[in-house]
C-alpha positions in Angstrom: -19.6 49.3 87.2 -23.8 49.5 87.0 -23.5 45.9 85.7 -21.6 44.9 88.7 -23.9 47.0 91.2 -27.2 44.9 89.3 -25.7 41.9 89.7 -25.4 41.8 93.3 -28.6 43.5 93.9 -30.2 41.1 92.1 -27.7 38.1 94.0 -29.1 39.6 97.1 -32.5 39.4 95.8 -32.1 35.7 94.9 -31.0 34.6 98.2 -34.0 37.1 100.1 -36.7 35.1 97.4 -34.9 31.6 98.8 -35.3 32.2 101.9 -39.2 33.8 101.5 -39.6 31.0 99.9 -38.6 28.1 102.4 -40.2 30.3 105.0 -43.7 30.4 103.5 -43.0 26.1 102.9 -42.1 26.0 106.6 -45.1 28.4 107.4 -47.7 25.4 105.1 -45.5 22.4 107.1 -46.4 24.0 110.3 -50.3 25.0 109.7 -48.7 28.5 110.9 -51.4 30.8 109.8 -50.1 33.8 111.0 -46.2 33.4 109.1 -48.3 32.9 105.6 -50.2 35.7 105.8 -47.3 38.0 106.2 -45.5 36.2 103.4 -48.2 35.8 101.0 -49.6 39.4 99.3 -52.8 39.9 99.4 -53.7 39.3 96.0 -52.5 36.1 96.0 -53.7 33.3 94.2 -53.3 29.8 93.5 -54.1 28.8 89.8 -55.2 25.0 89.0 -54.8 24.0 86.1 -56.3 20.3 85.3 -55.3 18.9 89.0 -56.8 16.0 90.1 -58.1 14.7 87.2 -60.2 17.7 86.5 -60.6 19.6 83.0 -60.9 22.7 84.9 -58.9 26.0 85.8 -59.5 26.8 89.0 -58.1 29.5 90.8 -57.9 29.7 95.3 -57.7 33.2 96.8 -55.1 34.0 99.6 -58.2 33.8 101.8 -59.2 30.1 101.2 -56.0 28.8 101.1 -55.4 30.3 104.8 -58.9 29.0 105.7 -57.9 25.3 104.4 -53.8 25.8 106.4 -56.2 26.6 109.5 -58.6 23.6 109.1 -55.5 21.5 108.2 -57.4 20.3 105.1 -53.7 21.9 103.6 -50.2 21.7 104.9 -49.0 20.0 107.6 -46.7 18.0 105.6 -42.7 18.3 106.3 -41.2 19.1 102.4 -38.1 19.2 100.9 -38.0 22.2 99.0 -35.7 22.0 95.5 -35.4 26.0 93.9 -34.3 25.0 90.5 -34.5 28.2 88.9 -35.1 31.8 89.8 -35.8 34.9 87.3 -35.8 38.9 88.9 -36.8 41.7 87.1 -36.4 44.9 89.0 -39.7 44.2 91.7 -41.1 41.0 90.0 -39.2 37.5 90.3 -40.3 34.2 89.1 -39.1 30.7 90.5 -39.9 27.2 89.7 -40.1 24.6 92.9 -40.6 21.5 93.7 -42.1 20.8 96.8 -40.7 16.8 97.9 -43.1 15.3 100.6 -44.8 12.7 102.0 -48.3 13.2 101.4 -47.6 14.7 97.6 -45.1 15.8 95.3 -45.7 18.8 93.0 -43.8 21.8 90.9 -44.8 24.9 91.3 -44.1 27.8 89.2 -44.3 31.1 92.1 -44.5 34.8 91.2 -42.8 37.2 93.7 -43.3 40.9 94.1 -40.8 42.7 96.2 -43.2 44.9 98.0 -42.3 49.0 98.7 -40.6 48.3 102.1 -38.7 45.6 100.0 -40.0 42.8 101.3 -40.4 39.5 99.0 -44.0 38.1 98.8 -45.4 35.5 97.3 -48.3 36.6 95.0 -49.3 33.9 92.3 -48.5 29.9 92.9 -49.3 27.3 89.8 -48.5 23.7 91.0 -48.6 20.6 88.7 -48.8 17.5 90.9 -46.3 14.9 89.8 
């Protein structure tokens, strides 16, 4: 019977991470500053690793990435969004994306926390453009 009862928790929680995640994709397309910040924790952070060309890890607060949504530097793209895999466990989830547009293409790997009203955000992002 618990095995049952986890299983569609954690169902529920897959389709809740789903939708956060199209949501905060919508929220980019749209240069919706506002939506993001609500889906996004505030410790978020994109990590970079070797985009571009570089050598480097870089790493973009929640902050700048807002900032760069509001300058439209970011976003304003209209994406197909593929989920082809999502992990929960308990508060924590893991998903790996790929984002199809027409500017750029990338997979992301995204970190969810489910926060103590139970609210899905979005707290860690690591693309790898295609």
């Amino acid at each position: 019977m618990l095995s049952v009862t986890n299983a569609e928790a954690q169902t529920g929680d897959i389709l809740e991470i789903n939708k956060t995640i199209h949501s905060c994709a919508k929220a980019a397309d749209q240069s919706n500053v506002e939506k993001l910040d609500m889906l996004l924790d505030d410790n978020y952070v994109i990590v970079m690793n070797r985009l571009f060309g570089s050598s480097e890890v870089s790493v973009m607060t929640k902050e700048t990435y807002l900032g760069k949504i509001r300058t439209k530097e970011f976003g304003g793209d209209n994406r197909k969004i593929e989920i082809q895999g999502v992990m929960v466990n308990l508060n924590s989830a893991s998903a790996k994306v790929v984002f199809i547009g027409e500017k750029m293409t990338f997979t992301s790997i995204i970190l969810l926390i489910k926060n103590a009203e139970g609210q899905w955000k979005l707290v860690n992002e690591t693309p790898m453009v295609t």
